[in-house]
N, C-alpha and C positions, 0 to 999 in steps of 0.2 A: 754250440757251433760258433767257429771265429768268422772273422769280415773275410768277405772276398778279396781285400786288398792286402792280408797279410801276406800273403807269396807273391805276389804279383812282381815282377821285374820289369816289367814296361806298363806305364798307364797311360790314359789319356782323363782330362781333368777337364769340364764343359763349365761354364762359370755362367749361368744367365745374366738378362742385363740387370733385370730390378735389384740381382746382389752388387752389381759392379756401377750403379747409379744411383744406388740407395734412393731408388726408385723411382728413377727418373730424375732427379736431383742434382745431375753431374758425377763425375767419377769420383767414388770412394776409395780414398786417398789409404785411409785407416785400413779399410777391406782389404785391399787391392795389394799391400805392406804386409798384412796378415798371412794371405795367402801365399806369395813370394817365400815369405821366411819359413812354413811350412814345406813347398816343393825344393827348398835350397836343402831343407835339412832330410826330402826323401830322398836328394839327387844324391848328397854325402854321405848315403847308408847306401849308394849301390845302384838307385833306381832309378828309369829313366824317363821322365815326366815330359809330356807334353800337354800347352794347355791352349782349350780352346775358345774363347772369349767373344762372350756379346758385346753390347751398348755403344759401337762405333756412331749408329743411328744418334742416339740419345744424348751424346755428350757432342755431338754437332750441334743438333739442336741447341745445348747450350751455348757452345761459342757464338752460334750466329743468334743469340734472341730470341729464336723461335719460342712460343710458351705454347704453339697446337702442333702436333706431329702433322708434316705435310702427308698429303696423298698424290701428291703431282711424281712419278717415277724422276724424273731429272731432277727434283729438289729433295725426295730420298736419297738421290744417289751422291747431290752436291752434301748433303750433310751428313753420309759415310764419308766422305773422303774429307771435311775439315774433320770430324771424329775419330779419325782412324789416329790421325797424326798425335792428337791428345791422347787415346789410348796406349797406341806404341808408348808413350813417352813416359805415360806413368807405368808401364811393365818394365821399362828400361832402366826407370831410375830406381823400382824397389828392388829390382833383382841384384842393379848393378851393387848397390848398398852391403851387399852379398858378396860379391866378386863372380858375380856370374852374368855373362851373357845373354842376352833373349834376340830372337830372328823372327821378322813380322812374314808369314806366310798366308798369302791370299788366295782362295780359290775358288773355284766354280765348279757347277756341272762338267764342264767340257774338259776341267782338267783331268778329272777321273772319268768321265767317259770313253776318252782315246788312248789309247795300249799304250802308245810311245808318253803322252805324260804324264800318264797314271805312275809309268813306271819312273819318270822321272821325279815326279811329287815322293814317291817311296824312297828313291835315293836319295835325294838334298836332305828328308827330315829324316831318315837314319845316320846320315852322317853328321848330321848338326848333332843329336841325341852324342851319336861316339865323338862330339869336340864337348859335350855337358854342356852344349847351349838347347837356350828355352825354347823351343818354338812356339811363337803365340800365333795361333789359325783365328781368321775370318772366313765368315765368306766374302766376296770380291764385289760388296753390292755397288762399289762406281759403273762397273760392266757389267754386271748383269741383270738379263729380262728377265717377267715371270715365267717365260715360257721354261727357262732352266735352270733356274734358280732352287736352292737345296729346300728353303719355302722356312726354315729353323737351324739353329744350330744345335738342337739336340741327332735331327737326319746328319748333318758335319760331321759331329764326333763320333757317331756311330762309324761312319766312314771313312773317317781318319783312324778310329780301334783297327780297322780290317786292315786297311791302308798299310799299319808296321804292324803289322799282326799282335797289339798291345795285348796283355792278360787279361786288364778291368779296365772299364769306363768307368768314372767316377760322373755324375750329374751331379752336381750344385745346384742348387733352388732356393725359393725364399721359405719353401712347405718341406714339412718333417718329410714325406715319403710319399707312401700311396694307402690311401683308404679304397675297403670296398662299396664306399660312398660318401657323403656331404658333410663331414664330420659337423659342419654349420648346422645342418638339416636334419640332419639323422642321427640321434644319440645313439644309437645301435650300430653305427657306422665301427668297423673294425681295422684295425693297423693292419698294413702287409709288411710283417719281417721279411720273410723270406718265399717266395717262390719261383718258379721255372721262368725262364725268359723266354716269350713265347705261345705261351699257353693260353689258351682261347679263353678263359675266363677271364684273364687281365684285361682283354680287348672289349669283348661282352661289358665289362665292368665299365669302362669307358666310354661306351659308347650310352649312356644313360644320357638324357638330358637334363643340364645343368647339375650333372655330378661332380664332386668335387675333383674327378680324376680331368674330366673330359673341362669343365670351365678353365681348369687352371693350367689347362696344357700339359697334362698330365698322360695324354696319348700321345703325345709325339715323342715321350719319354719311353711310352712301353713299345710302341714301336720301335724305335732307338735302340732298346736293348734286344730286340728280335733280330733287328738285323746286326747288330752286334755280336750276338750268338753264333750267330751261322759260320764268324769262323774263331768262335771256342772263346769270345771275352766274353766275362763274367759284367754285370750293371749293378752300381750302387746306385742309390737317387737319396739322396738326402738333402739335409738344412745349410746352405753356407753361412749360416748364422751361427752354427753351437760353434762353442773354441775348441781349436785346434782339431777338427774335424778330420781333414785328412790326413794326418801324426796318428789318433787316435785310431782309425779303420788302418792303416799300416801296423800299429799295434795291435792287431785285432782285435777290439771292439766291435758291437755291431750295434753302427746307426746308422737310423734311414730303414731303406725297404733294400733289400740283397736280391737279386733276378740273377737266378745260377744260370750258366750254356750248360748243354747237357749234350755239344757238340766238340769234336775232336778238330782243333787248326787244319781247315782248308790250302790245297795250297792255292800260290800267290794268285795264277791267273782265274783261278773258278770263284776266290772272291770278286777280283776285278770283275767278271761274271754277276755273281751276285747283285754286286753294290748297282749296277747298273738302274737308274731311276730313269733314263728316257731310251724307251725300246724302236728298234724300225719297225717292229709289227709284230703277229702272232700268228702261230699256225692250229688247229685244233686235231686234238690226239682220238683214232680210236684205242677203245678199251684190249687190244693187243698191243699199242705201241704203250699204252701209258702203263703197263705189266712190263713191258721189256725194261721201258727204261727204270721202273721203280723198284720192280724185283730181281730182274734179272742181270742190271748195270750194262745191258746195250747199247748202242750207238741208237740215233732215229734215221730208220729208213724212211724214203716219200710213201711205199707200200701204209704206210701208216696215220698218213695223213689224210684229215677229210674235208678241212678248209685253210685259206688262207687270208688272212686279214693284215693290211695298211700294203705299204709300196716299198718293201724292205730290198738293198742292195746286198753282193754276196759279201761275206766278211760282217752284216749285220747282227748284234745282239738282239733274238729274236724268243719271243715270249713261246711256249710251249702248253695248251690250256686242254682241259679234257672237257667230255663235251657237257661238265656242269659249269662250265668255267671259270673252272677254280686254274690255275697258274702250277701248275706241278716241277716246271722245271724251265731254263732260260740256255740259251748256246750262242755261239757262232753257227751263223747259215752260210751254206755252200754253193747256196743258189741265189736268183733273186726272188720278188715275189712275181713273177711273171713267169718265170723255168718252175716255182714250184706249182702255182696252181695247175703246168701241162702234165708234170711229172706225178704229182700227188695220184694214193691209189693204184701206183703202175709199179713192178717190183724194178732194183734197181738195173737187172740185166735190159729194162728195156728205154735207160736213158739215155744211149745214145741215137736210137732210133728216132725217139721223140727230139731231141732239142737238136741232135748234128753232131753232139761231142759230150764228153765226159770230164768232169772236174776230177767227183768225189763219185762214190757208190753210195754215200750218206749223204742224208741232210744236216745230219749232223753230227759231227763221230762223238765218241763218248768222250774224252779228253778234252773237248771245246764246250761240256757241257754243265749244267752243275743242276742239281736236284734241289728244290726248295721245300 
């Protein structure tokens, strides 16, 4: 079986920080040179790399002294923004070494949470991609809270894959891959080459305590690749240690742990859909609506609903839960949360009786919706 990343025409490349600070160390000059001259030579076979980069944090820290990671949010956020500058600078200069470009792209929740500059975020890095310039992603931790903060940049590059609809994610790490346990602990402990992105055993697996998946951050990785999946990129998770790692997976070698999609490219807006991490609220599905929308690909009528949960406005991305609650599907709502709880249970011939007037006959049509 070859790498995921042999066909791939568009990737995205997540770099953590311990490989880009040699470990906290300050920025690895050598790495960081390595890695450039690798993406210059997938860019010149064709392909169109984007990469996503830690350690902004960490090489603040260095400029300013610091020897203990603050915990104060405004001294995080002062030593992202002297870090960032050092970062940029050392992607600018290996690339430039190359004759190539790179473009420091910051973002946040908010910028993929809002239509207008989700869809703007998609066009500046498709079109930086069609000039063959690099786009290096952050997150934007000068501005941002925990309340909306991506929380990792493995969630980032998962959302930047969807974002230009990339083929493969590539994760870089300082660990071969994934074990299905402590490979410290557990001499029985077994290598994951290959399997599904997704798959509730990877999760299970992760969720052990003090396993080698879940200590080492290893779940925000299979996470990562699940939402990744959803619109059809394939996840590597490997070493950014072994040489020439990503040369070698474009040749198709297979290193690391491989996490197939076994999903076909969503289009644009049902990712946007997807990707969606801070919801207005949720409604809860009887076992008729969560059959319509699962098997049958219907819109959701209010006839369908049996509760409604947070203080969601209309035009809200709006969580859809059955009544185990589990999450089955996410949309655009047509109501608020105040028109639905009057409406819910009532068919739609009789919404305008109840609120005075009529939007939608849906809560939510099928095209503003996306199935998880």
């Amino acid at each position: 079986m070859n790498s995921l990343l042999l066909n791939a025409k568009c990737l995205v490349v997540k770099v953590g920080s311990s490989l880009v600070t040699n470990n906290g160390q300050g920025l690895d000059q050598v790495a960081i040179a390595a890695w450039a001259g690798q993406i210059v030579k997938l860019v010149r076979h064709g392909r169109q790399v984007v990469l996503v980069s830690s350690g902004a944090v960490a090489e603040g820290m260095q400029r300013l002294g610091w020897n203990k990671r603050p915990t104060a949010v405004n001294e995080l956020q002062a030593a992202a923004a002297v870090g960032q500058m050092g970062l940029v600078q050392m992607y600018e200069s290996c690339f430039s070494q190359h004759g190539l470009r790179t473009a420091q792209v910051l973002l946040t929740h908010d910028d993929l949470a809002d239509r207008k500059r989700y869809l703007n975020a998609r066009t500046t890095l498709r079109t930086l991609l069609d000039l063959n310039v690099i786009p290096i992603i952050n997150e934007n931790d000068t501005v941002v809270t925990d309340e909306i903060r991506f929380g990792d940049n493995d969630t980032l590059a998962s959302l930047v894959a969807n974002l230009i609809e990339a083929d493969t994610l590539v994760i870089l790490t300082d660990q071969a891959g994934l074990y299905s346990a402590d490979p410290r602990k557990n001499p029985q402990a077994k290598f994951i080459q290959h399997a599904t992105a997704g798959a509730a055993e990877l999760e299970s697996m992760a969720g052990g305590v003090g396993s080698a998946i879940g200590s080492g951050g290893m779940l925000t990785k299979i996470l990562a690749a699940k939402r990744a999946a959803r619109s059809g990129a394939h996840t590597i998770i490997a070493s950014g240690r072994e040489h020439d790692v990503l040369l070698r997976l474009a040749a198709g070698e297979v290193i690391g742990t491989h996490l197939r999609s076994e999903k076909i490219k969503m289009l644009a807006k049902k990712q946007w859909l997807a990707d969606h991490l801070r919801l207005g609220g949720s409604v809860v599905l009887d076992a008729g609506a969560v059959k319509a929308l699962r098997e049958d690909g219907k819109s959701l009528l209010p006839i369908g609903v049996t509760a409604v949960e947070g203080n969601f406005e209309r035009g809200d991305v709006v969580a859809c839960m059955d009544t185990a609650g589990q999450e089955i599907a996410r949309g655009l709502v047509n109501y608020t949360a105040a028109e639905t709880a009057r409406i819910m249970r009532r068919p739609s011939a009789e919404i305008a009786t109840i609120l005075g007037y009529v939007d939608e006959p849906e809560l939510m049509h099928r095209d503003n919706l996306i199935l998880l």
